[in-house]
C-alpha positions, 0 to 999 in steps of 0.5 A, a space after each residue: 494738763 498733760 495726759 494721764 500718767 499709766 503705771 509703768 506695768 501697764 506701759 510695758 504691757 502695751 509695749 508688748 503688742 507695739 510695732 517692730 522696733 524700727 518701725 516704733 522708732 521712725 513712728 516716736 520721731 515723726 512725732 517729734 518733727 510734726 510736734 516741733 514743726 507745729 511750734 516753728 514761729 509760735 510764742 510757746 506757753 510756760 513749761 511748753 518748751 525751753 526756757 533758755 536755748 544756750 549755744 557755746 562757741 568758741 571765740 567773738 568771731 563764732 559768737 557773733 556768727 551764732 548771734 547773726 544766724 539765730 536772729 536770721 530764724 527767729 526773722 524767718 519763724 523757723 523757732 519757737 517764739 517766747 524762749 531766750 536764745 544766747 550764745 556764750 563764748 568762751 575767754 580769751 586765752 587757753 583752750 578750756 574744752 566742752 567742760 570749761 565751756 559749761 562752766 563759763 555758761 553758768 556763770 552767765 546764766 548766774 550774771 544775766 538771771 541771778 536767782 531767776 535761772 534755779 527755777 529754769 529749764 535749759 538746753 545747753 548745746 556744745 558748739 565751739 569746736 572749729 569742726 575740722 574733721 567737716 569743715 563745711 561747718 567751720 565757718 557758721 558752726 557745727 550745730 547751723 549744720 544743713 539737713 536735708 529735711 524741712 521746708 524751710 530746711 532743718 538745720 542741726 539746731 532745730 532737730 536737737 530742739 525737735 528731739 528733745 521736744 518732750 524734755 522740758 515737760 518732765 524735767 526738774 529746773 537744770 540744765 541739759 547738756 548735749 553736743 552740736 554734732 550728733 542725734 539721738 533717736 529713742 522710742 519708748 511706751 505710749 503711756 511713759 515719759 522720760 524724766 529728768 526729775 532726780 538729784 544729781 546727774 541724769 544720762 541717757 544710754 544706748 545699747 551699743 558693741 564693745 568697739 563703740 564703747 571704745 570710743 564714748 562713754 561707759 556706764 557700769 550699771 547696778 544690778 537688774 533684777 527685772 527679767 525682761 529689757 524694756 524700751 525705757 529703764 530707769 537704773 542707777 549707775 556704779 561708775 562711769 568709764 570714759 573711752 575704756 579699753 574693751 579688757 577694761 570693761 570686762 574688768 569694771 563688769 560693765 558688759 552685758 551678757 546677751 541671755 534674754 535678750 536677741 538682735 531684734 530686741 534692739 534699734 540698731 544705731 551704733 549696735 548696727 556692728 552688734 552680732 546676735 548672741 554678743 556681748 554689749 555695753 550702754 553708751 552715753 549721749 546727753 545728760 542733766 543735771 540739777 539746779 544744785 549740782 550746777 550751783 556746786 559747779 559754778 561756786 567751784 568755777 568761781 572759786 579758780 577764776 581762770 581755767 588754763 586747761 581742757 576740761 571734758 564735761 563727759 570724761 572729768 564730770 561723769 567720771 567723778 560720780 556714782 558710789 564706784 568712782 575712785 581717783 584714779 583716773 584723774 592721772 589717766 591722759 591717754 585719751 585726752 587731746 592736750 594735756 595741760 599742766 594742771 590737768 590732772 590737779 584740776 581733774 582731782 578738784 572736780 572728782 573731790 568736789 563731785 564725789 558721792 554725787 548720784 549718777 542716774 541712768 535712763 536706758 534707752 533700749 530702743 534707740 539709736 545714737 549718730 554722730 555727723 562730725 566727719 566728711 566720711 559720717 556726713 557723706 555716708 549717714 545724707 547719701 548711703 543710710 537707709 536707716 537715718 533716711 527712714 527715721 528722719 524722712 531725710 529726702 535726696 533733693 531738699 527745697 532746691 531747683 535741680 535737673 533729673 539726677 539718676 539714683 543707684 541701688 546703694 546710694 544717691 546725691 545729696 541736694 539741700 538749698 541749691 539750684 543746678 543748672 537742667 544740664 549739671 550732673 551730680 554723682 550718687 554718694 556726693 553732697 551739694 549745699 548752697 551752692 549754685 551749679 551751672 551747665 556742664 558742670 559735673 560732681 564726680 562721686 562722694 563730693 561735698 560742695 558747699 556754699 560755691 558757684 560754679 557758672 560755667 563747665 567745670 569738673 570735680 573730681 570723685 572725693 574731693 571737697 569744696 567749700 567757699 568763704 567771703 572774707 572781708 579784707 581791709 574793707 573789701 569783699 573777697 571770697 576764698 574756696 577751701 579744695 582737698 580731699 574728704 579723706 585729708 586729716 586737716 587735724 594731722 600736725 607735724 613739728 618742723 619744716 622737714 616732716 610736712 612730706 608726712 602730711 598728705 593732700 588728696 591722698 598725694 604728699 603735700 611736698 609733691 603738692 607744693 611742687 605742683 603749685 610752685 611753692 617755697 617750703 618756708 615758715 610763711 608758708 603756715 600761719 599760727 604755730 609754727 610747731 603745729 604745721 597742717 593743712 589746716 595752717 598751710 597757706 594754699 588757698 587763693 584769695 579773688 575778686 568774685 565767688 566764682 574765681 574762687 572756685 574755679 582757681 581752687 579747683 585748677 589746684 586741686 586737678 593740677 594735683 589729681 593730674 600731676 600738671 603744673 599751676 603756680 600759685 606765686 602769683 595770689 594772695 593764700 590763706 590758711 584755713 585758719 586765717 579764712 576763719 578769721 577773715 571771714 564775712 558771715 553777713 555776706 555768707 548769710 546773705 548769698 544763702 538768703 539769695 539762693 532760698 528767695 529764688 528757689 521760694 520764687 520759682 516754687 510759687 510760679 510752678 
């Protein structure tokens, strides 16, 4: 039996005398890892942890790269024993977003559990986007993400689970709902827990400044009466905006004033831009949701049959509950990706049908919100952030073989399950991930490097990213190495042929670039739509033979373009982004990061 629950007085006054806020932080997390560490490899009781652990993707090719890797940890005892882990991808066809994707999750627990799954506990975890905005995770996926943390190394998936480690204790069967790539961090009471035990939905909020409220969700809060913030608030919500304009909340009153409250009252996190004496809004992150709620959504899903629209699970759900929705923003679609034809019909069908459905708030004051989806984000949060480093316990080498590596005062490389050669040099600012570096191979700064080998000398510029592929083509193994500069917007889209000298690589015009490389302008050039013309579908990346071909010709293209020399690329086989995802050989992928972890376990035990 758990420990005895105190009275929510008491739990306040002994937050009073409690360490400062960050130190209360980085202590509750610590708790958390040691807590999820102990249960790594262990079959865990009933009610202990999960019942189901669910992961969306996108297609079968995800579907079956999540597949390889969960059954790769659950080999390797890197999860908790006795939970049911499944993947759910999503139909063939449209895109039908993280909304659609929770809907089609229902409908499997309903068809692989019946009734069994209104008495379960699950986490829902949203990862079936293509992660174009940090492709060293397109491949095997967001949420199999490598932290630098853990031996064996922690990825994204099992600090969601370490996180989220006290929640199924105090939670009524439902499910809840969180995406693959961002963390949340709280600290509450000794004596108090976070419940997720009412009808309806249940949402965690963050204290946050108007600019980030810009770009998540908004709650309007009920009226407070209480006279002093605490850690852990349960409030009930109004309504909810989704990316408002800061004039908008102002208008729907979801801005709170400072008053009582300081700078120091507060983590930081997202607020870290939140100036003393300003005003500020609570963001959301992850939220619950009851068996019946689900149950209502589900007999919705199988009632349309097929969606053949973008449904978002924040905007198009949360939106339509608490007693101040209204039907308007259904016809809102500046903040949506594609807008389809029957978006706004379908958005209206949600709001009727969740209408008058309860909107919980649990506010987290203390704590703090981030988001690792970008090259800038990942570099910034594994190499620059002192904060998430001390949170976290995040570590610059991570169960690698390296040489000496000098640190600077305001940043440091980045080193997760690889092994460099004693005479490799790494800058400060830059991120080596599974990857094998020889000598004289030098990474200039702000770099990310990813699942490469690089044998011999070779230089990579500051800024650029790399990240290898094996491909299996007509029955053979080959390999391809993605090479442009973390700063490129891969998602940036032209319409015709003429308009490409409007995208950019590595900071220079992608037709000066062609150039460079000896290439034709011509619809063959870009795989997929042919209205929808990237760098993402822009077939520049040469097919080899061997994974270090790969990476050495990926970089010659890459200097050709940083040193306005000549390389021709006429006479290889190019792929697109795109199509190396779908070619793509995840058992080999799997396999050569296996290699790197037996050696690097091998040495470790000689020393």
């Amino acid at each position: 039996m758990r420990a005895v629950r105190r009275g929510l007085r008491e739990g306040v006054a002994m937050a009073a005398a409690r360490d400062p806020p960050e130190i209360s932080l980085r202590e509750a997390t610590q708790r958390k890892l040691r807590r999820f560490s102990e249960l790594r490899g262990k079959l865990v009781a009933p009610g202990e942890f999960w019942d189901i652990v669910a992961i969306t993707a996108a297609d079968e090719k995800q579907e079956l790269a999540y597949n390889q890797q969960l059954s790769e940890k659950l080999k390797r005892k890197e999860l908790p024993v006795g939970v049911q882990y499944h993947v759910f991808v999503d139909p063939a066809g449209a895109k039908i977003g993280n909304g659609g994707s929770t809907l089609c999750a229902l409908q499997r627990l309903e068809k692989l559990y019946g009734d069994k799954w209104n008495s379960f506990t699950i986490l829902l975890i949203h990862s079936g986007g293509y992660s174009q905005r940090l492709p060293n995770a397109s491949a095997l996926g967001k949420i199999f993400t490598a932290l630098p943390l853990g031996n064996p190394i922690y990825q994204m998936l099992e600090l969601k689970l370490a996180m989220y480690i006290d929640f199924p204790l105090h939670m009524n069967p439902g499910i809840l709902v969180t995406c693959a790539d961002d963390i949340e961090l709280y600290s509450i009471g000794e004596f108090e827990f976070i419940r997720f035990d009412k009808p309806g939905f249940t949402a965690l909020a963050h204290p946050s400044s108007l600019t980030i409220g810009t770009t998540h969700g908004v709650f309007v809060l009920d009226p407070f009466d209480d006279l002093k913030h605490r850690d852990l608030e349960y409030r009930s919500c109004h309504r909810f905006l989704h990316k408002p304009s800061i004039e908008k909340m102002y208008q729907f009153n979801a801005v709170c004033r400072p008053g009582i409250f300081c700078q120091q009252d507060f983590a930081g996190g997202d607020i870290a831009d939140l100036k003393v004496d300003s005003d500020y809004v609570y963001t959301d992150s992850l939220f619950y949701m009851d068996h019946k709620s689900a149950k209502l959504l589900l007999a919705f899903y199988e009632k349309i049959g097929t969606l053949s629209c973008e449904i978002d699970a924040y905007g198009d759900f949360l939106q339509a509950l608490g007693p101040g929705a209204t039907v308007e923003y259904t016809r809102n679609t500046s903040n949506v990706v594609k807008e389809g034809s029957e978006l706004v019909e379908m958005r209206q069908r949600i709001f009727h049908l969740l209408k008058g459905t309860s909107l919980n708030v649990i506010v987290l004051n203390n704590s703090k919100f981030y988001h690792i989806g970008t090259t800038e984000e990942y570099l910034f949060y594994f190499t620059a952030d002192n904060s998430l480093k001390s949170e976290l316990g995040l570590q610059s080498i991570t169960f690698s073989i390296f040489p000496d590596i000098p640190e600077c005062s305001c940043k440091t490389s980045c080193i997760i399950q690889s092994i460099l050669d004693s005479r490799c040099s790494v800058a400060p600012g830059s991120v080596v991930e599974y990857s094998r570096l020889g000598p004289d191979v030098s990474v200039g700064e702000n770099c990310i490097i990813s699942g490469s080998y690089l044998p011999t000398k070779a230089a990579l510029p500051a800024h650029s990213f790399v990240c290898s592929l094996s491909l299996k083509m007509n029955r053979c193994l080959k390999y391809s190495t993605m090479a442009f500069g973390v700063q490129d917007n891969l998602k940036k889209s032209v319409k015709t042929l003429s308009d490409i000298k409007l995208l950019q690589f590595f900071g220079v015009c992608f037709l000066s670039c062609l150039e460079v490389w000896n290439l034709k302008v011509t619809e063959e050039l870009f795989s997929g739509n042919k209205k929808c013309l990237s760098l993402w579908t822009a077939r520049i990346f040469p097919v080899c033979s061997s994974l270090s071909d790969s990476v050495t010709t990926s970089l010659k293209m890459l200097n050709a373009v940083k040193n306005k020399s000549a390389f021709s690329l006429n006479s290889y086989k190019l792929l697109s982004i795109e199509e190396m995802l779908i070619y793509k050989d995840v058992e080999d992928m799997i396999t050569y990061r296996e290699q790197i972890f037996l050696e690097i376990s091998l040495k470790s035990d000689l020393i």
